[in-house]
N, C-alpha and C positions, 0 to 999 in steps of 0.2 A: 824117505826123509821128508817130514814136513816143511812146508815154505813159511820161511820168515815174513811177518804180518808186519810190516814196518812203512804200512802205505796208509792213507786217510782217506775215505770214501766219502765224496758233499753226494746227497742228496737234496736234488733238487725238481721242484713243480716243472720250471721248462728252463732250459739253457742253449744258448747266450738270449739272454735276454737286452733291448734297449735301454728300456732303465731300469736294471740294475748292475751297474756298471760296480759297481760295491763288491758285488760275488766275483766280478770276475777280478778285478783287483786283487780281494785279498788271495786266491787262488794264486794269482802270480806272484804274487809276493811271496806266500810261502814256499812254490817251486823257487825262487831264488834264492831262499833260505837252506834250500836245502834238502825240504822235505817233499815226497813222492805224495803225488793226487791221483787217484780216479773220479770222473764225475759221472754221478748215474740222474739220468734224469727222464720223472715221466709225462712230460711232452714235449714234441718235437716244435721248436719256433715255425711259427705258418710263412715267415717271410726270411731271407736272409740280414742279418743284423752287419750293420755297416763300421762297428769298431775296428779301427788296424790292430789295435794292441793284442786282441782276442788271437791272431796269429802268432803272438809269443807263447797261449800258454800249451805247454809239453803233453797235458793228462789228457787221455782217451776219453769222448764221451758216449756212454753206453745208454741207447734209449728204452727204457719198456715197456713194453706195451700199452699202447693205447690207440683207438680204444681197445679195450679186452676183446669186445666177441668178435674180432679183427684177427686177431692171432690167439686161436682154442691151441692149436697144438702146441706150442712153444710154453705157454699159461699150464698146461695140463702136466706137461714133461717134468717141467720146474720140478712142481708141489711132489707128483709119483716118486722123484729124485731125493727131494729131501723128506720124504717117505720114510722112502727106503734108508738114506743116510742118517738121520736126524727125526729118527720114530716118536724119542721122548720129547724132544722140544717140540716136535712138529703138532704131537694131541694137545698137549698144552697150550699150544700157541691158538691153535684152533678151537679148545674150548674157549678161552678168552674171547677169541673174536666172536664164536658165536653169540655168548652173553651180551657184549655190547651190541652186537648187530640184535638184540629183541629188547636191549635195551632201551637204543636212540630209535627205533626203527627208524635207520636211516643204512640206503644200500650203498652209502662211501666207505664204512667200514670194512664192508668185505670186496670191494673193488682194490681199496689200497692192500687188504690181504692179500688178495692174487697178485698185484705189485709188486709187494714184499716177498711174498715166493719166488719172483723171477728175479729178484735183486740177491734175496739170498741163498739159491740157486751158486749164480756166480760168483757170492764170496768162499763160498765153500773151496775155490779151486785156486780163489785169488791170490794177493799180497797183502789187501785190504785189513787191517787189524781196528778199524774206527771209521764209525763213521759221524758224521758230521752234516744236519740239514739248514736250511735257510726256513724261516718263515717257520710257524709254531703249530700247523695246521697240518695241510697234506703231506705236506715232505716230512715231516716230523711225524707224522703217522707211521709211514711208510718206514722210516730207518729203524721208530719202536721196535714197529713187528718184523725185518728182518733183525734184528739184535735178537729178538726173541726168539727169531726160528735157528740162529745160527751161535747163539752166546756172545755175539761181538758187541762191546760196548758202543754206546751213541752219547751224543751231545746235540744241544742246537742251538740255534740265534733266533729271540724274539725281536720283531721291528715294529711295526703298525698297525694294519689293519689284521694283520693275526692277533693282535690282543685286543685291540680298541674295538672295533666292527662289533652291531649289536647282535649279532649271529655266534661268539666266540661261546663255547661250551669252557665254561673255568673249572667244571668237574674231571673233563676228560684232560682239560692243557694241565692239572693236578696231576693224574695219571703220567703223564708224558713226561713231568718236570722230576718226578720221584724214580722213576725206571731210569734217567739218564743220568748219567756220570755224571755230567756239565750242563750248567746251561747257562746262555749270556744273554743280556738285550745291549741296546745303543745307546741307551739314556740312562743316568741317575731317576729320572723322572718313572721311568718307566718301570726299575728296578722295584720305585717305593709302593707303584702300583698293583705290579704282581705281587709284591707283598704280600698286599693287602687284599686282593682279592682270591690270590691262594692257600694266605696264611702260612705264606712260607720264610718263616722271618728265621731258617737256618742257613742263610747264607748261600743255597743251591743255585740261586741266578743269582749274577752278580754283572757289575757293568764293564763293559767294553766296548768306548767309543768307534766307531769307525772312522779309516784314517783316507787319507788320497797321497798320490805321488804328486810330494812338493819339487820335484825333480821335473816336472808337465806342469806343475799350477802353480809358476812363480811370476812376480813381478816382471814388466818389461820398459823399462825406461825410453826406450827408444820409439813407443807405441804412444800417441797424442790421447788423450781422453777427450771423447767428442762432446763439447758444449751441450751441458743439458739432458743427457743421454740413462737413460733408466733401462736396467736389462733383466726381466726373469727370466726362470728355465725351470722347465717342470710340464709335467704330461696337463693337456686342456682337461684337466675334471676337477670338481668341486669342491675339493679341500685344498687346492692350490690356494684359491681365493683369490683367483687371478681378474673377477669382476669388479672386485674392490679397488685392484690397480689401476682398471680402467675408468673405474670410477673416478682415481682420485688425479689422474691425469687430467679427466675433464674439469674438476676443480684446479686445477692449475693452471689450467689455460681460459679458462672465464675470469681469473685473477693476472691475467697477461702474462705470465713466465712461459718463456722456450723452455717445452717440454718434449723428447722424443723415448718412446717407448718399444724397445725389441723384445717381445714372448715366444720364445725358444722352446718349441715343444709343439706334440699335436694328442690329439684325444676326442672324446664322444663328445666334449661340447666348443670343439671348433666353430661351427657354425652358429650357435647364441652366441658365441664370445663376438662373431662376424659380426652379426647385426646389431651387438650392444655398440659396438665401435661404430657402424654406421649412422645407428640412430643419434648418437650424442655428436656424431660430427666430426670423428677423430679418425677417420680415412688418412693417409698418409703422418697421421701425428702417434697410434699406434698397431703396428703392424706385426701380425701372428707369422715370424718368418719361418716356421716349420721346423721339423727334429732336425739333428745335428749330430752329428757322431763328437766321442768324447775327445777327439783329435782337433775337432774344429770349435768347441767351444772356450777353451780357453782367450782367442783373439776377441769374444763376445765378453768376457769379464775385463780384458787389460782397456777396452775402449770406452768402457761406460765410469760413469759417474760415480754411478749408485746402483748396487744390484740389490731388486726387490724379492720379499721372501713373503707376500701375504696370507700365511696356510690361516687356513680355516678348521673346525670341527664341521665335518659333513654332517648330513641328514641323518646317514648310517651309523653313525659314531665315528666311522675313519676319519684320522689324523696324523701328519705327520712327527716322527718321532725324532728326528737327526738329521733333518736334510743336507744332503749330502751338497745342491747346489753352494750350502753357505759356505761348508769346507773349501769345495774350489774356489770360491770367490776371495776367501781371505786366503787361499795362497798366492792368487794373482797378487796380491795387496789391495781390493778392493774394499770401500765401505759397505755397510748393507743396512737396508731398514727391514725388518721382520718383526713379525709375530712374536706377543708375548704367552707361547704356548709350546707343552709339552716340552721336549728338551733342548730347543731352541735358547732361549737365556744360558743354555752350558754352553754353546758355542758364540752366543753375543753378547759382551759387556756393556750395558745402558752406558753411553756416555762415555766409553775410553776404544771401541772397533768398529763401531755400529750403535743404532740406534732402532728399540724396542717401542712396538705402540699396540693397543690394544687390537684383536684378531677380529676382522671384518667393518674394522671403523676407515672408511676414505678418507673421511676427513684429515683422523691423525696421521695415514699414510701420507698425504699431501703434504701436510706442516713438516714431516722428517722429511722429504726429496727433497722440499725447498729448501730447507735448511742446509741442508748437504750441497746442493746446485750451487747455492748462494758461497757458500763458505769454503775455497779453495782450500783456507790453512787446517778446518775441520778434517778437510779428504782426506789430506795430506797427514795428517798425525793420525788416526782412526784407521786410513791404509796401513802404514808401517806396525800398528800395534796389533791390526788383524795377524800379518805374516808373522808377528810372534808368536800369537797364540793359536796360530796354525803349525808351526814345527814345534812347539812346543806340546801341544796338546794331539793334533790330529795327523802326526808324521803315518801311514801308513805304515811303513818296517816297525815302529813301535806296535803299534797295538798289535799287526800281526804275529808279532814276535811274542807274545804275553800267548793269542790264540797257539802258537802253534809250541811253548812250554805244556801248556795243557796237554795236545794229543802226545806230545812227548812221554806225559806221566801217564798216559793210559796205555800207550804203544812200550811203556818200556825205553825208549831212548834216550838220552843222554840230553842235557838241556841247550836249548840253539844259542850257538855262539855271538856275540854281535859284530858282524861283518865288516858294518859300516859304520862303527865307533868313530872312526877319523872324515868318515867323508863332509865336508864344508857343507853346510848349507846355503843357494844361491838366496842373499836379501836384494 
């Protein structure tokens, strides 16, 4: 008797990842809905990832190979198996690959085929009936073509630098968006984009914000906000726009305001960001305290003022798409000053949670912290309206619960009930 396929398969590039606390979240969330995960993922983290939460979630993770000529025998068994099993999908799936691979002449294409062999290899024998990848590039490659070696439908989630990056093939994310069931991104913003550069104005992507647990990122009254206190978080590279911050730090302190700056994160440009700090003289005024697990960053949004969000458009074209730090920040109840770009404005109201200025100007980042430092009753009304349109809009159980309707209608199940209709939310 065959096994009921009533499980969801994420592929993904590498799992548990630091920052992307986002996959694992909604993962959890959906095991607490209800619904069964496996996570297949092809690379192994170089380090261990220091989340507590990551211990709650239940799904096995299966790594595949990589690199390939690392493991021939396990790579070879796969494919000879679904041979054997899956002769029709298997030529098909293989001439396909072959076309692309002398198409792009590029050898990712058939690295992630061999992938996709060992992944759908072990759906064959699974519970697996969907799978589901993060990011519109590798992992989405990879779940294509097991869907196609094995008939199992796929879905995936567009974020950033898989669409934005000036390296994005919009022929082939065409391809990928047409073979799947589903597809979501994080942004309205991003939605009108793909649109537009896929011509896919049939509703095939559609938006779904990502949420966080306002059950962790709530308000704490009993916590002081330290005079003056400005807090980013985000990895040290160059769409943060985290120079601009410290730029405008040092406008703030040549204009005499007690100004203190915590940047929550590390990355390849730790060391410029050192010496920009050095050079303008801001040694102990702002301090790069290093990454943070998602456990400990909440006590960094309940103590600051004002949490900064200065994303930039990089060199590359990458950009942030839905920064997730703003989420946390308005469930703490936090103001913020950010960037007016990409789908940022969906998450901050000019002038009623937050405050919007233009993307790499210090100057206007300066003029908003002051205004904020200066204007306790500003915090104070802007805090309380962020944590509304943070349960309101960005509750994590909501939107997971819309993703995980979906693998319902593809899995055949029944629609997820809401659990948690009664649970209070802490203001």
């Amino acid at each position: 008797m065959a096994q009921r396929r009533t499980a969801v398969g994420y592929v993904l590039r590498m799992f548990p990842q630091t920052s992307e606390t986002f996959i694992a979240n909604e993962i959890l969330e959906l095991e607490r809905q209800g619904l069964a995960v496996r996570i297949y993922s092809y690379r192994r983290p170089p380090a261990p990832v220091g989340h507590a939460y990551l211990r709650l979630i239940r799904a096995p993770v299966t790594y595949l190979p990589d690199p390939l000529q690392r493991n021939p025998r396990r790579v070879l068994s796969a494919h000879r198996e679904l041979r054997r099993r899956e002769s029709d999908l298997y030529r098909a799936t293989a001439r396909y690959v072959l076309g692309h691979t002398m198409r792009e002449r590029n050898p990712d294409t058939w690295r992630r085929f061999l992938q996709a062999g060992c992944l759908a290899r072990l759906l064959l024998d699974s519970d697996v009936g969907h799978l589901h990848a993060h990011f519109s590039h590798g992992a989405t490659r990879v779940a294509m073509l097991a869907g196609m070696l094995t008939g199992t439908p796929y879905s995936f989630t567009a974020h950033a630098r898989d669409i934005y990056g000036d390296d994005v093939d919009f022929r082939l994310l065409r391809e990928k968006t047409d073979h799947a069931r589903f597809a979501v991104t994080v942004s309205r913003h991003n939605e009108r984009y793909l649109s537009q550069r896929l011509g896919a104005g049939d509703g095939k992507v559609t938006t779904l914000h990502n949420g966080v647990d306002l059950g962790k990122f709530v308000p704490d009254v009993t916590v002081p906000r330290e005079p003056g206190l400005v807090v980013a978080v985000g990895r040290l590279i160059e769409k943060k726009g985290f120079r601009h911050l410290i730029d405008a730090c040092s406008i703030l302190r040549r204009r005499g305001r007690h100004v203190r700056c915590e940047i929550v994160g590390d990355g390849v440009l730790r060391g410029e960001l050192e010496n920009q700090i050095h050079g303008l003289g801001l040694d102990g005024v702002v301090d790069l305290v290093g990454p943070r697990s998602q456990e400990e960053l909440a006590p960094y949004y309940r103590r600051a003022e004002v949490v900064a969000m200065p994303a930039v458009v990089g060199s590359d074209g990458n950009r942030d798409a839905l920064p997730t730090v703003l989420l946390e920040a308005f469930g703490c109840g936090t103001p913020v000053v950010a960037s007016r770009l990409t789908g940022i404005p969906e998450i901050v109201d000019d002038g009623e949670n937050g405050i919007l200025v233009e993307p790499g100007s210090a100057a206007q980042l300066a003029d908003a912290i002051e205004r904020l430092i200066d204007r306790g009753d500003l915090r104070v009304r802007y805090g309380v309206a962020a944590r509304v349109k943070a349960e309101r809009c960005f509750d994590v159980r909501h939107s997971v619960r819309e993703l995980h309707r979906r693998f319902g209608e593809s899995l055949g199940l029944p629609a997820p009930g809401d659990r948690d209709a009664d649970r209070v939310l802490v203001l």
